[in-house]
PyMOL Python script that loads the backbone (N, CA, C, O; Angstrom):
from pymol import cmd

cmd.read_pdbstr("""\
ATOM      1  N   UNK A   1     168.212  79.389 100.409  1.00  0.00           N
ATOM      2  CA  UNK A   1     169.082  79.536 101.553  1.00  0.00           C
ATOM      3  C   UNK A   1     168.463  80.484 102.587  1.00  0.00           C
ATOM      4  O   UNK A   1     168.628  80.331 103.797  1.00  0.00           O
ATOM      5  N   UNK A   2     167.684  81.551 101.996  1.00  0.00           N
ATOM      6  CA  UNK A   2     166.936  82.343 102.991  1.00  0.00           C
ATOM      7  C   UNK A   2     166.000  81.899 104.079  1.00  0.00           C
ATOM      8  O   UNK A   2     165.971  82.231 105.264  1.00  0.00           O
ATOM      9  N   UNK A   3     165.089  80.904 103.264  1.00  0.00           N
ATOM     10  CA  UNK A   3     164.077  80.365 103.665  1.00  0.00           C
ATOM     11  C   UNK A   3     164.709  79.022 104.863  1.00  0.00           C
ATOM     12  O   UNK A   3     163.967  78.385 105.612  1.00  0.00           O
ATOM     13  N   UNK A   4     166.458  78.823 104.752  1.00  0.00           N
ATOM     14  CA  UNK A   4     166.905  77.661 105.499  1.00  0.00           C
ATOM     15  C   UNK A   4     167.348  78.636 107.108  1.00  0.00           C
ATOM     16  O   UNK A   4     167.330  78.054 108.193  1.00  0.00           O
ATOM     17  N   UNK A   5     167.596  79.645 107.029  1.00  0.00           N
ATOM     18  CA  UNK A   5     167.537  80.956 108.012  1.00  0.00           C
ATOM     19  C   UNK A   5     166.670  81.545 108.742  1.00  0.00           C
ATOM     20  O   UNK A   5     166.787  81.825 109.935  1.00  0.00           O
ATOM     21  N   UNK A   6     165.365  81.841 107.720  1.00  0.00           N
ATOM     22  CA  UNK A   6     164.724  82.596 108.163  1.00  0.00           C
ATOM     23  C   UNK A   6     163.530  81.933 109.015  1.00  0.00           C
ATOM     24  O   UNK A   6     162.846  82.733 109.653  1.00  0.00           O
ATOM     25  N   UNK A   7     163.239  80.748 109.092  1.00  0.00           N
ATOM     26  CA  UNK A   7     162.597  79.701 110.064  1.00  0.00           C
ATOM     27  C   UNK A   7     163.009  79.718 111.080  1.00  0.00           C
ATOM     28  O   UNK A   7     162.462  80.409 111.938  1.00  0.00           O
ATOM     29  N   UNK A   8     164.400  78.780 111.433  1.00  0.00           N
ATOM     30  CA  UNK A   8     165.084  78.899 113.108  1.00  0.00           C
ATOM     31  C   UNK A   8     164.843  80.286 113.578  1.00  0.00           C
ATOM     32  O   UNK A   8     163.920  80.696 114.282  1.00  0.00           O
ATOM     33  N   UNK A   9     165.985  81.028 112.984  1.00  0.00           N
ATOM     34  CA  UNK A   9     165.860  82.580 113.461  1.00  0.00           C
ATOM     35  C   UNK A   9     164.073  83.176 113.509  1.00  0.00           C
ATOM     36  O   UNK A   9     164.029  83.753 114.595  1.00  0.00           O
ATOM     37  N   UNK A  10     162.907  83.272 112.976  1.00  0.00           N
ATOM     38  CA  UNK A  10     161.712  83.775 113.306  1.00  0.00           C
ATOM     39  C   UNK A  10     161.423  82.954 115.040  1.00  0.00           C
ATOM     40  O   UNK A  10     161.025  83.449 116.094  1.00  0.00           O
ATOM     41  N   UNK A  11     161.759  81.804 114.751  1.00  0.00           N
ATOM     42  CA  UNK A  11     161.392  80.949 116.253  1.00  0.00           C
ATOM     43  C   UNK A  11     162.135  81.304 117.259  1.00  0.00           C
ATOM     44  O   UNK A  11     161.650  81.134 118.377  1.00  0.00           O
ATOM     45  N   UNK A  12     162.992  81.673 117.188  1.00  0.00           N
ATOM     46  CA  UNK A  12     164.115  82.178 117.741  1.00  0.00           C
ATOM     47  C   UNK A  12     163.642  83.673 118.599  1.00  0.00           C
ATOM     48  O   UNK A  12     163.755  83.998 119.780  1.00  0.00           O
ATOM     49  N   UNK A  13     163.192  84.227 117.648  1.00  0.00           N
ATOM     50  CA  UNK A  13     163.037  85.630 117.799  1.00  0.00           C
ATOM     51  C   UNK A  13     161.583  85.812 118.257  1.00  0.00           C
ATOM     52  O   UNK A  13     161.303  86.990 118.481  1.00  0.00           O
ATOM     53  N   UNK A  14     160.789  85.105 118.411  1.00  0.00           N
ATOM     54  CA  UNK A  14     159.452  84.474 119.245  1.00  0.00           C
ATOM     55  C   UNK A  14     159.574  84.072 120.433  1.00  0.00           C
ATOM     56  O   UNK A  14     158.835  84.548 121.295  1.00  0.00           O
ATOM     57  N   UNK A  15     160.243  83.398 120.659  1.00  0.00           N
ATOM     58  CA  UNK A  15     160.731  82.374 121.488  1.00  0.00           C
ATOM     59  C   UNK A  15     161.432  83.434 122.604  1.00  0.00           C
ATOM     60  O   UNK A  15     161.527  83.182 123.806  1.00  0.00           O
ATOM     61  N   UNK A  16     161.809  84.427 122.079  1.00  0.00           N
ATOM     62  CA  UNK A  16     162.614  85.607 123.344  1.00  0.00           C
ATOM     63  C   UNK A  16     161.383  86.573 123.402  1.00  0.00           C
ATOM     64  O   UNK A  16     161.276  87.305 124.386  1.00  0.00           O
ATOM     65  N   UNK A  17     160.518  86.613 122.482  1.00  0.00           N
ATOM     66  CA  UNK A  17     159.934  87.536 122.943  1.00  0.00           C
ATOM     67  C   UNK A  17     158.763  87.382 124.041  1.00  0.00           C
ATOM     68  O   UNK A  17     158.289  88.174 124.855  1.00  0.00           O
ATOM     69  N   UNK A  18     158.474  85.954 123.708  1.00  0.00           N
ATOM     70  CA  UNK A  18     157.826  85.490 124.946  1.00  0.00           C
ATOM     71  C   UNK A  18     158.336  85.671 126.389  1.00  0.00           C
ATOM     72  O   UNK A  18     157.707  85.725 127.446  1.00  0.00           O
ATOM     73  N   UNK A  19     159.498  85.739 126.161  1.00  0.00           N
ATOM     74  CA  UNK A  19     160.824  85.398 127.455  1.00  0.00           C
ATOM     75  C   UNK A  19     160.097  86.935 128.228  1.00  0.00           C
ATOM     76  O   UNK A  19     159.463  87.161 129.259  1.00  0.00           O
ATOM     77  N   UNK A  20     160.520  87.614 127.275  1.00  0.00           N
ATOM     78  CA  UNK A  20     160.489  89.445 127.936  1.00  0.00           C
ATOM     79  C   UNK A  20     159.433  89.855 128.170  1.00  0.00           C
ATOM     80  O   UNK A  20     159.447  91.053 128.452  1.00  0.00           O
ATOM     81  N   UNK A  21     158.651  89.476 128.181  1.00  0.00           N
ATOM     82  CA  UNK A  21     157.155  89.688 128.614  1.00  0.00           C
ATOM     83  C   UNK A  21     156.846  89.412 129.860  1.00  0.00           C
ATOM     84  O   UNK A  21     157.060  88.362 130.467  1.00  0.00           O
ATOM     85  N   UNK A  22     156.112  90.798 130.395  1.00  0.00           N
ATOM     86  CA  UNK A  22     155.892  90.267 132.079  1.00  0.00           C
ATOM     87  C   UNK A  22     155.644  89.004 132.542  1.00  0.00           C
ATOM     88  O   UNK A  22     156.277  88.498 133.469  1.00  0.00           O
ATOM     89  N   UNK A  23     154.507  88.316 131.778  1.00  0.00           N
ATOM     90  CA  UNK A  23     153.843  87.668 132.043  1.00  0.00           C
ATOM     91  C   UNK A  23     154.561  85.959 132.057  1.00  0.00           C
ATOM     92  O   UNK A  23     154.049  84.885 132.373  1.00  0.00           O
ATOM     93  N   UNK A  24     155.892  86.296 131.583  1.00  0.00           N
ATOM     94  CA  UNK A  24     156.332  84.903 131.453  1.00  0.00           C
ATOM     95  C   UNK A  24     157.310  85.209 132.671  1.00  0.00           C
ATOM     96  O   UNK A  24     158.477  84.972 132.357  1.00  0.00           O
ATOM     97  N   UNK A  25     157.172  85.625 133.849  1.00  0.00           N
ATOM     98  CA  UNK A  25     158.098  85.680 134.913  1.00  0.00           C
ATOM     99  C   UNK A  25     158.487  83.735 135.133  1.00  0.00           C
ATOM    100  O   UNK A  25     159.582  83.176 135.073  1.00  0.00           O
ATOM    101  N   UNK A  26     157.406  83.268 135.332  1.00  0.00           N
ATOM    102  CA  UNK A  26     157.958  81.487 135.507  1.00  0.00           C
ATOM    103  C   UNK A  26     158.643  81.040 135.069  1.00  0.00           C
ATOM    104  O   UNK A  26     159.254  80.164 135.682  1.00  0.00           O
ATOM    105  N   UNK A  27     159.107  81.480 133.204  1.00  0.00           N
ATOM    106  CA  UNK A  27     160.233  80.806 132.674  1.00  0.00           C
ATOM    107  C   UNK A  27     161.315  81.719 132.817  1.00  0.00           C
ATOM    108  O   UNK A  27     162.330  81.061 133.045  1.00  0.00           O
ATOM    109  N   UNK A  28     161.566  82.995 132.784  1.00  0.00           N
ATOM    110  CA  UNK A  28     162.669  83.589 132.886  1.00  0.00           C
ATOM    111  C   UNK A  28     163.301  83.073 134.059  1.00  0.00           C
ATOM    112  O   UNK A  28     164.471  82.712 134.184  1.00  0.00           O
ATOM    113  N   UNK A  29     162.055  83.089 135.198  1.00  0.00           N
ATOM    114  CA  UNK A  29     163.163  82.357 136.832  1.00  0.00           C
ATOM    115  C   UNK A  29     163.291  81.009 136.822  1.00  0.00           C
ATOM    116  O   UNK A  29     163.982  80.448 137.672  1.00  0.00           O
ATOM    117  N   UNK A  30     162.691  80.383 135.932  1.00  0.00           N
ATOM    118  CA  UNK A  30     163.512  79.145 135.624  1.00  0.00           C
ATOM    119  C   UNK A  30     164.516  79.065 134.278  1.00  0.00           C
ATOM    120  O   UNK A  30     164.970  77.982 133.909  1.00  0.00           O
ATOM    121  N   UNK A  31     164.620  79.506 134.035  1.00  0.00           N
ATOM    122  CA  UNK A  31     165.791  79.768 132.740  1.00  0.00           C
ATOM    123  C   UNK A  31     167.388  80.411 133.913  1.00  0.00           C
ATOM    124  O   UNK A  31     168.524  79.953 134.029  1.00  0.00           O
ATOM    125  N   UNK A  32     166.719  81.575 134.547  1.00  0.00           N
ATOM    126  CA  UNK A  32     167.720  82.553 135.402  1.00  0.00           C
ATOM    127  C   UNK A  32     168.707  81.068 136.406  1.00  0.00           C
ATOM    128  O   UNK A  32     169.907  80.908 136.626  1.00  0.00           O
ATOM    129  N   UNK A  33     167.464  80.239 136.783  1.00  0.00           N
ATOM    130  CA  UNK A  33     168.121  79.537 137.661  1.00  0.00           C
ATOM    131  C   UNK A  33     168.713  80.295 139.035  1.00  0.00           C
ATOM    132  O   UNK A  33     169.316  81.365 139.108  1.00  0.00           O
ATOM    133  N   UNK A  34     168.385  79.506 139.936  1.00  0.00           N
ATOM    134  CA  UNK A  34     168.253  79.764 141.594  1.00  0.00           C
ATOM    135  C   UNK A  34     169.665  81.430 141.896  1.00  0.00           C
ATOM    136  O   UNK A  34     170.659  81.563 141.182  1.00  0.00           O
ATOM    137  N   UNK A  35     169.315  82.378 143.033  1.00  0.00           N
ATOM    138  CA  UNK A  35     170.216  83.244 142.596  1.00  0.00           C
ATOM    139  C   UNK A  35     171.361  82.406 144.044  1.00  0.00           C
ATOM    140  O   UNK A  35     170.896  81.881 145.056  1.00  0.00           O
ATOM    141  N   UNK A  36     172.716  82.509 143.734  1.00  0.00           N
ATOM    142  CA  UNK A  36     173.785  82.285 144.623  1.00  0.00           C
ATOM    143  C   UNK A  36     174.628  83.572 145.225  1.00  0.00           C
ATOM    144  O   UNK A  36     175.499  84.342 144.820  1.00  0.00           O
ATOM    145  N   UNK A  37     173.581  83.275 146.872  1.00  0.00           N
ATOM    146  CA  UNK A  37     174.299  84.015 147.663  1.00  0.00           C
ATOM    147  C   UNK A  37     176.039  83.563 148.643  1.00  0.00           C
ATOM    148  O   UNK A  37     176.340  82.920 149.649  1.00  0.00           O
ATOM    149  N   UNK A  38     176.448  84.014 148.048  1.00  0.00           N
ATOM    150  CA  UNK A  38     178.006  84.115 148.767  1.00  0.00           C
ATOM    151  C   UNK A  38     178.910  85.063 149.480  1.00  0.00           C
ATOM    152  O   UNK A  38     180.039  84.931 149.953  1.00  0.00           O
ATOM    153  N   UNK A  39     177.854  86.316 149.398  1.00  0.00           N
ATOM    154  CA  UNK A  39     178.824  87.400 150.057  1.00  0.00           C
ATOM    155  C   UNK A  39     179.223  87.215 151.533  1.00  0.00           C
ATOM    156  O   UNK A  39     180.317  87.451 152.047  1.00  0.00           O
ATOM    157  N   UNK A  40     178.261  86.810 152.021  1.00  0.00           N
ATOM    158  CA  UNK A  40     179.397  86.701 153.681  1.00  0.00           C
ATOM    159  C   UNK A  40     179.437  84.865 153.920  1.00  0.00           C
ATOM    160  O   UNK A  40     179.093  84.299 154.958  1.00  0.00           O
ATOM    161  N   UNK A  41     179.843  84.329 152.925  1.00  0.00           N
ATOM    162  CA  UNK A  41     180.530  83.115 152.855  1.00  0.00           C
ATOM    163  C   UNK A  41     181.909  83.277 153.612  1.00  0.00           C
ATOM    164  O   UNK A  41     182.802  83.911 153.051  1.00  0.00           O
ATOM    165  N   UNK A  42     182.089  82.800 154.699  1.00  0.00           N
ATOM    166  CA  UNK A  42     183.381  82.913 155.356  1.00  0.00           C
ATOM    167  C   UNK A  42     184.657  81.799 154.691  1.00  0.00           C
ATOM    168  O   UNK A  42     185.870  81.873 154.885  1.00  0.00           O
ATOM    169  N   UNK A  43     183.875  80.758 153.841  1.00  0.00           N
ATOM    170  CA  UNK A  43     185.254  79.645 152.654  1.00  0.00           C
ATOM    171  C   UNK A  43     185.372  80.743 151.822  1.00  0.00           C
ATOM    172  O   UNK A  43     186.542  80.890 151.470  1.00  0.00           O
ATOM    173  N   UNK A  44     184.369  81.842 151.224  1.00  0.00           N
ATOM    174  CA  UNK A  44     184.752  82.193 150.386  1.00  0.00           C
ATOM    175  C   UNK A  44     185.696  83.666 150.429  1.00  0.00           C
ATOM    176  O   UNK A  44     186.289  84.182 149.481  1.00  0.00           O
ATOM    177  N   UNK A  45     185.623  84.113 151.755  1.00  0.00           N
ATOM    178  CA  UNK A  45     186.418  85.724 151.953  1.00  0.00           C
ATOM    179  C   UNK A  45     187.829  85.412 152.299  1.00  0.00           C
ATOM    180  O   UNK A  45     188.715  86.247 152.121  1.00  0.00           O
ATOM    181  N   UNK A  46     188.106  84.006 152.882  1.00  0.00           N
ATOM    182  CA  UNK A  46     188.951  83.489 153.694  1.00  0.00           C
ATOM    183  C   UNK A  46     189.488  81.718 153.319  1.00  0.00           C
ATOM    184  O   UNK A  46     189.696  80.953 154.261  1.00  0.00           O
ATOM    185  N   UNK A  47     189.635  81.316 152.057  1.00  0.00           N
ATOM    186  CA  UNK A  47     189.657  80.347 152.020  1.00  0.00           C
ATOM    187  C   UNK A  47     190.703  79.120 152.729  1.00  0.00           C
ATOM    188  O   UNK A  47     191.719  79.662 153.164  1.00  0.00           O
ATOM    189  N   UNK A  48     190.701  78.085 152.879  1.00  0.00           N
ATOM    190  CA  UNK A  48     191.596  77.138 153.648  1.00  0.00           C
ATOM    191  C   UNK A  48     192.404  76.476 152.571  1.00  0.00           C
ATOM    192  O   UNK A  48     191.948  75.974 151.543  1.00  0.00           O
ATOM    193  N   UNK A  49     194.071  76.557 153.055  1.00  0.00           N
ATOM    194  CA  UNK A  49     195.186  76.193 152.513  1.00  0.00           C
ATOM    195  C   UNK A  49     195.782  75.366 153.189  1.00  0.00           C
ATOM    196  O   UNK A  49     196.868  75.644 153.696  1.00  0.00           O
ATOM    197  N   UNK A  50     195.039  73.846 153.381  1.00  0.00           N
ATOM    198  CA  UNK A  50     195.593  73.431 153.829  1.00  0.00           C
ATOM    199  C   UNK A  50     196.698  72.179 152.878  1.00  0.00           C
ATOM    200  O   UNK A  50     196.224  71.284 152.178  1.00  0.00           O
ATOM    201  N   UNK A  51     198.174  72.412 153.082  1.00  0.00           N
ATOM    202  CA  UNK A  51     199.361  71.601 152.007  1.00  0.00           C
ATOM    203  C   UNK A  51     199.864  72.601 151.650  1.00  0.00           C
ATOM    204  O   UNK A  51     200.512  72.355 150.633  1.00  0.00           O
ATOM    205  N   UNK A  52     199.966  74.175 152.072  1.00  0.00           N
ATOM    206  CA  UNK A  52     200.568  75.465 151.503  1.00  0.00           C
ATOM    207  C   UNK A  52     201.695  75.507 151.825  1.00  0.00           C
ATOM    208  O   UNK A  52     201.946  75.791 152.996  1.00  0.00           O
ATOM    209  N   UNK A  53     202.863  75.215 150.811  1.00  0.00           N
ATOM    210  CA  UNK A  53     204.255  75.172 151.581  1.00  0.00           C
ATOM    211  C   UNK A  53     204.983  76.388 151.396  1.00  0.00           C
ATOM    212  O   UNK A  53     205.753  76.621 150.463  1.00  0.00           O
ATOM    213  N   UNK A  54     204.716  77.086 152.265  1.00  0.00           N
ATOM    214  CA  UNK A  54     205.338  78.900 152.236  1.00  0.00           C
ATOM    215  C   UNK A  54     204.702  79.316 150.920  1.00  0.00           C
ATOM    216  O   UNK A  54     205.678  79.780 150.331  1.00  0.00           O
ATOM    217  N   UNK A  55     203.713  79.430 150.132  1.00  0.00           N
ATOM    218  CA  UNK A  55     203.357  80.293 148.934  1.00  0.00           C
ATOM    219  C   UNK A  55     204.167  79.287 147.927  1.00  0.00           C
ATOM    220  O   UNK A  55     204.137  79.924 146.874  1.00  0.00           O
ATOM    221  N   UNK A  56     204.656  78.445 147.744  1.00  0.00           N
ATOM    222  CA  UNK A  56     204.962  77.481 146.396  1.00  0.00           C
ATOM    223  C   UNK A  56     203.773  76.785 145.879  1.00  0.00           C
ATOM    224  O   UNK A  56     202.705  76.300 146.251  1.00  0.00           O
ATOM    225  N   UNK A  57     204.643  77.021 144.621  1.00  0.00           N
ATOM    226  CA  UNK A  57     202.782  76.745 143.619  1.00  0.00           C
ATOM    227  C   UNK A  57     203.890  75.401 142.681  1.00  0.00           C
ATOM    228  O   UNK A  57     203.541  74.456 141.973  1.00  0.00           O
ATOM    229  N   UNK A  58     204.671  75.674 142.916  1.00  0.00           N
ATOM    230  CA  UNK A  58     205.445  75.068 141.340  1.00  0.00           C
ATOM    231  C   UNK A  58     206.777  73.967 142.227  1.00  0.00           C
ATOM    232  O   UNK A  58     207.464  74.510 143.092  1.00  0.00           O
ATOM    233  N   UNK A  59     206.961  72.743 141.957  1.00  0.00           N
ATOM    234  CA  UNK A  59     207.980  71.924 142.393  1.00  0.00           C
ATOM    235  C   UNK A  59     208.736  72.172 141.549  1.00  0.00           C
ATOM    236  O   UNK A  59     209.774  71.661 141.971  1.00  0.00           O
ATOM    237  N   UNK A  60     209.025  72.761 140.312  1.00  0.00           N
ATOM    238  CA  UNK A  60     210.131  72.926 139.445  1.00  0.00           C
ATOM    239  C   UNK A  60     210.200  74.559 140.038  1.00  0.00           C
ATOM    240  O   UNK A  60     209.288  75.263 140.471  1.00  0.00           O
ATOM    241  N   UNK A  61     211.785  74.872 139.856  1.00  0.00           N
ATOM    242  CA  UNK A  61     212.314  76.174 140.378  1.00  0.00           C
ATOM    243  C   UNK A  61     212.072  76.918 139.253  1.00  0.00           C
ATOM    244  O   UNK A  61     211.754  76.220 138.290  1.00  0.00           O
ATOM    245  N   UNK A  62     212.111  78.012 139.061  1.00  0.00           N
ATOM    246  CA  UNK A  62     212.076  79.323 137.949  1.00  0.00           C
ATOM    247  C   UNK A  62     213.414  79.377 137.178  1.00  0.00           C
ATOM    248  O   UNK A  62     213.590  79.593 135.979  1.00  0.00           O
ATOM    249  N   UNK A  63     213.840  79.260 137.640  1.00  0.00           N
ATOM    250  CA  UNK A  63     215.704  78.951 136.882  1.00  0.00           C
ATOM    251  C   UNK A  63     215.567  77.256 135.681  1.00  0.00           C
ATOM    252  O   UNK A  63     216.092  76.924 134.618  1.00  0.00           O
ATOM    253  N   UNK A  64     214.679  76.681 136.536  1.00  0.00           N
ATOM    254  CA  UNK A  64     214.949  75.531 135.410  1.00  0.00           C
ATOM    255  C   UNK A  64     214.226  75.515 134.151  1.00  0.00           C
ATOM    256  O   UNK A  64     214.554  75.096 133.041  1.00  0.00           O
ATOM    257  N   UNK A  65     212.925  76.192 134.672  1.00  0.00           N
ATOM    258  CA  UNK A  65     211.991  76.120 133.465  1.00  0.00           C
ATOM    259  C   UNK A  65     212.599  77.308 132.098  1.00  0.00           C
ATOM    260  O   UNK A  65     212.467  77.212 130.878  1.00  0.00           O
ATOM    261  N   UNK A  66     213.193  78.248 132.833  1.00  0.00           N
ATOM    262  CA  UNK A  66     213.684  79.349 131.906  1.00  0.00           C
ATOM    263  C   UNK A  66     214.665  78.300 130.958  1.00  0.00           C
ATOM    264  O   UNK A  66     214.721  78.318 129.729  1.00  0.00           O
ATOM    265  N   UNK A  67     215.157  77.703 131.554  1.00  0.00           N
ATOM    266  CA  UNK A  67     216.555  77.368 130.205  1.00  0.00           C
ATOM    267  C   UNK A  67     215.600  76.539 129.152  1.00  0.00           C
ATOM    268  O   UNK A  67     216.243  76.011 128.244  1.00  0.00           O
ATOM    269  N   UNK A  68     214.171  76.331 129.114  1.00  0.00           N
ATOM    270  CA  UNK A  68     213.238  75.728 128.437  1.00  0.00           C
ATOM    271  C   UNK A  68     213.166  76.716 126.803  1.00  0.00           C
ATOM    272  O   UNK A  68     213.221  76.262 125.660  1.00  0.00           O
ATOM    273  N   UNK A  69     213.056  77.867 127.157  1.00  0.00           N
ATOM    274  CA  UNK A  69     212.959  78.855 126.468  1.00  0.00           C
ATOM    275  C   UNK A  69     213.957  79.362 125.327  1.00  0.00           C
ATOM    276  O   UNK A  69     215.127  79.139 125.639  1.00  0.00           O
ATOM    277  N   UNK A  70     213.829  79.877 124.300  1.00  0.00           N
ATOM    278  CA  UNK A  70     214.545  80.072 123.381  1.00  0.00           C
ATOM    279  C   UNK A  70     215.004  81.597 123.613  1.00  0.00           C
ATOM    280  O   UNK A  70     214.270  82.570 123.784  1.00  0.00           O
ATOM    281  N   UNK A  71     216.206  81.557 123.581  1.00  0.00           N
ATOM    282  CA  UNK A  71     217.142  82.797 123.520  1.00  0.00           C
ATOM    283  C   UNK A  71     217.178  84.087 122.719  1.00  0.00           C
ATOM    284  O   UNK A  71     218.080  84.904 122.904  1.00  0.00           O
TER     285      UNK A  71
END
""", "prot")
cmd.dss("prot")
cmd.show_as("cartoon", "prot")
cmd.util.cbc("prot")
cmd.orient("prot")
């Protein structure tokens, strides 16, 4: 059972250490994947509501769903 462990996990543990090594900058920034800038995204500081009927989220009222509930 050791020997069914200790294979994956050694490759495993190779396999990162390659990662952390200066020299593998190419796969870490392709592993990292592209970075996403959004801070002065104006959809995202300010998003659009458009179908917002006064702040209702729910077509069922709060009174109805309560009598759902056990006492």
């Amino acid at each position: 059972m050791s020997m069914l462990f200790f294979i994956p996990l050694t490759v495993i543990a190779l396999f990162e250490s390659q990662i952390a090594h200066p020299r593998s900058r190419r796969i870490k920034l392709y592993l990292d994947g592209p970075e996403i800038d959004t801070d002065d995204d104006p959809k995202e500081e300010d998003p659009d509501c458009d179908g917002d009927d006064e702040g209702e989220i729910s077509t069922v009222k709060f009174a109805e769903l309560v009598k759902a509930f056990p006492k």
